[in-house]
C-alpha positions as CSV (number, residue, x, y, z in Angstrom):
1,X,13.1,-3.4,-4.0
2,X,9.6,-4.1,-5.1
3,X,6.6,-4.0,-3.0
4,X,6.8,-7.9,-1.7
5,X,10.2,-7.5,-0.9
6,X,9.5,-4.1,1.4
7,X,6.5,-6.5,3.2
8,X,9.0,-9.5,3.7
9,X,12.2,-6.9,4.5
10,X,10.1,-5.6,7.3
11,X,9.0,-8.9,8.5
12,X,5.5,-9.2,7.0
13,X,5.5,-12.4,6.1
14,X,3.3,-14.0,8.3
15,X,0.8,-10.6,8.2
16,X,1.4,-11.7,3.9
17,X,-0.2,-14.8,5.5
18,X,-3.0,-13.4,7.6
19,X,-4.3,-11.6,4.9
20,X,-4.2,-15.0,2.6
21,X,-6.5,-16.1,5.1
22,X,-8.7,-13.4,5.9
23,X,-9.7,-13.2,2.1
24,X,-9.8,-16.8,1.2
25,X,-6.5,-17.0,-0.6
26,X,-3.3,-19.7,-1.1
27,X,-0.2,-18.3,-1.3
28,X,0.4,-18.2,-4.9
29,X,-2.8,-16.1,-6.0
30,X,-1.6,-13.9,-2.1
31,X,1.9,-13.3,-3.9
32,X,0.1,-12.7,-7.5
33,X,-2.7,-10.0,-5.7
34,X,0.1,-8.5,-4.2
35,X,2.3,-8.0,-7.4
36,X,-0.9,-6.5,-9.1
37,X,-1.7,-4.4,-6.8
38,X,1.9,-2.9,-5.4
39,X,2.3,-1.0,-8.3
40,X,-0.2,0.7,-8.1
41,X,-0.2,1.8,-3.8
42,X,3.8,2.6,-4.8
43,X,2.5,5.1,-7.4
44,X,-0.4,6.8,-5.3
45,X,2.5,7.3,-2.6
46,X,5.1,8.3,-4.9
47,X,2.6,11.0,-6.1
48,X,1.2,12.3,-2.9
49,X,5.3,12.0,-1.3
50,X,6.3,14.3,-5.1
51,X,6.0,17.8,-3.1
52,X,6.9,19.0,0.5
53,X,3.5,19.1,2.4
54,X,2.7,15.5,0.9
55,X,6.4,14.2,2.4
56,X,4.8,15.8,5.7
57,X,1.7,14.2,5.6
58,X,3.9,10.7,5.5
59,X,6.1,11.4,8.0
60,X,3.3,12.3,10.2
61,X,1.3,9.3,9.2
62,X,4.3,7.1,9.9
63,X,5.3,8.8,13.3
64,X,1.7,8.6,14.7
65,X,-0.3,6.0,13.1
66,X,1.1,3.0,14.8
67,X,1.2,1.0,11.7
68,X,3.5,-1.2,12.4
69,X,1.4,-3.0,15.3
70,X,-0.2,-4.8,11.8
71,X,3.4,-6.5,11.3
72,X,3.8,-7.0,14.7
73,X,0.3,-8.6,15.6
74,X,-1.2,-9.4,12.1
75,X,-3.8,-11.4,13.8
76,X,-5.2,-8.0,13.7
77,X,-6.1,-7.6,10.3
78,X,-9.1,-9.8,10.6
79,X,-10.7,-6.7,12.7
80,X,-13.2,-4.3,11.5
81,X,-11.1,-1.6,12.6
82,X,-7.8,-2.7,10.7
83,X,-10.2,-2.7,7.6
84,X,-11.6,1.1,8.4
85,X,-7.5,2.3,8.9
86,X,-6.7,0.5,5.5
87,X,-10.0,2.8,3.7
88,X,-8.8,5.7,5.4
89,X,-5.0,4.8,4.2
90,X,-6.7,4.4,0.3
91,X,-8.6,7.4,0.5
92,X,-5.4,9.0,1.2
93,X,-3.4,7.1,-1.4
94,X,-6.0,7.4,-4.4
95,X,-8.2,10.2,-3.4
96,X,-11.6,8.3,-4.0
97,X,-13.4,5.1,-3.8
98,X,-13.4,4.8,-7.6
99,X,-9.6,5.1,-8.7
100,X,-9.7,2.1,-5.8
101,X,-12.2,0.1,-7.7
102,X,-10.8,0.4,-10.6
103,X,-7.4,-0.2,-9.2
104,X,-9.0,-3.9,-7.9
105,X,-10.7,-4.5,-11.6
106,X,-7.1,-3.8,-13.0
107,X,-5.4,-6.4,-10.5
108,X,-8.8,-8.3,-11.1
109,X,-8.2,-8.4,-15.4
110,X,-4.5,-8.9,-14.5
111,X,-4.3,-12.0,-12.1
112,X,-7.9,-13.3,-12.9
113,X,-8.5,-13.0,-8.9
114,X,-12.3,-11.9,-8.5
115,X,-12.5,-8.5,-8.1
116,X,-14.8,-8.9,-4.9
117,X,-11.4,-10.6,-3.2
118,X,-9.5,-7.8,-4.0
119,X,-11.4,-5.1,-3.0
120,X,-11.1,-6.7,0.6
121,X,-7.7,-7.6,0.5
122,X,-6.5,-3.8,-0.8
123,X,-7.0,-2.0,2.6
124,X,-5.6,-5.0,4.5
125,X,-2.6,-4.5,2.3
126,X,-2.5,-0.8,2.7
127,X,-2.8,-1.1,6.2
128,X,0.7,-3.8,5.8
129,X,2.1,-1.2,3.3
130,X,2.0,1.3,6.1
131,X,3.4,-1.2,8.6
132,X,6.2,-2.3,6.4
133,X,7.2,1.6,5.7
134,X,6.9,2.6,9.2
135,X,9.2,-0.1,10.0
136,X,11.8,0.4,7.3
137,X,11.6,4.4,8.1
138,X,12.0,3.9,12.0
139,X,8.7,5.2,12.1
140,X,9.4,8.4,9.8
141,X,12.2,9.4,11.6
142,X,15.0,8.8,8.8
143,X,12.8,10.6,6.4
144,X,14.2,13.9,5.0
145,X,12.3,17.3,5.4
146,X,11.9,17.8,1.5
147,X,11.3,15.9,-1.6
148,X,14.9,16.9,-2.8
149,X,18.1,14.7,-2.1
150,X,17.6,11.8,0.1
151,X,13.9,13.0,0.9
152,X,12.3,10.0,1.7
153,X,15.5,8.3,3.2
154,X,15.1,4.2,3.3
155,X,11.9,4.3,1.0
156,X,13.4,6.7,-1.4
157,X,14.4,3.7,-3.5
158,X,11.0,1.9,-3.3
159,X,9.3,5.0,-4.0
160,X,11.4,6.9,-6.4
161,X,10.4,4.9,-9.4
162,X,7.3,4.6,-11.3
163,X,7.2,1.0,-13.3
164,X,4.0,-0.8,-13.6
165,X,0.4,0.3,-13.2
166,X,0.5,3.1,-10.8
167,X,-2.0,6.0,-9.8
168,X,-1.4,7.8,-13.2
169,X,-2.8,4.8,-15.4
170,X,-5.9,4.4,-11.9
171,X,-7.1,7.8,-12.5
172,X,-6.9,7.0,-16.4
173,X,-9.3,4.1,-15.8
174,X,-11.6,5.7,-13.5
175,X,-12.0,8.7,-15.7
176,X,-13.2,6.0,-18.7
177,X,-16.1,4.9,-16.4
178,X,-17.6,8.5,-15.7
């Protein structure tokens, strides 16, 4: 399961089509942004879900966030406040503002979507992200209690790998520019 799938699995699709709106995109470059930059949310969560405490920290995220109210009324991602939860998400994904801008040049360079679009479509799309997971997790309930076997329960196969440009390769990019 890639990251589109997880969104539309979990009944994203017209939140897929709120946020085409809210930035000023059709479907097709929607679907491209969202290949370019699923990759790279996958690898910052696979990272921060690779010990114990960081499993925690998504479980309680999950369990007490309320994500799932962005899948369930996606008329909400055109709020300030949706926008402020999906910085806070990012911060917690990729651990500074810069891994997230270079993350939006990457997808930028890679679909040829400006890179001003991007960097306000990525925390609408974290903000889904967390939706999608909270919904496919039950809200973090069918999550293990350690990163060994079956640890992250329904997301363990969207997680486990690490294809594409993920939080590795961010860092890598940020670290060029300072």
């Amino acid at each position: 399961m890639d990251f589109l799938d997880l969104l539309k699995s979990a009944g994203g699709d017209k939140g897929i089509g709120e946020l085409a709106g809210a930035v000023g995109l059709g479907s097709a470059d929607t679907n491209k942004l969202i290949g370019a930059l699923g990759p790279a949310l996958l690898g910052g969560l696979q990272k921060n879900t690779a010990d114990d405490s960081g499993l925690a920290g998504l479980r309680n995220a999950l369990q007490s966030g309320g994500h799932d109210r962005y899948l369930d009324n996606p008329e909400l991602l055109r709020e300030d406040a949706t926008r402020q939860d999906g910085n806070n998400i990012l911060g917690h994904v990729f651990g500074s503002k810069d891994v997230s801008r270079n993350v939006a040049a990457h997808a930028a360079s890679e679909t040829g979507i400006d890179a001003g679009i991007i960097k306000q479509a990525l925390p609408l799309l974290a903000s889904l992200a967390m939706g999608a997971m909270n919904k496919k997790s039950s809200a973090g309930q069918e999550l293990g209690t350690s990163t060994g076997k079956d640890g992250l329960g329904p997301l363990g196969d969207l997680l486990g790998g690490g294809d594409g440009f993920g939080l590795d390769d961010a860092l890598g990019l940020a670290k060029k520019f300072f």
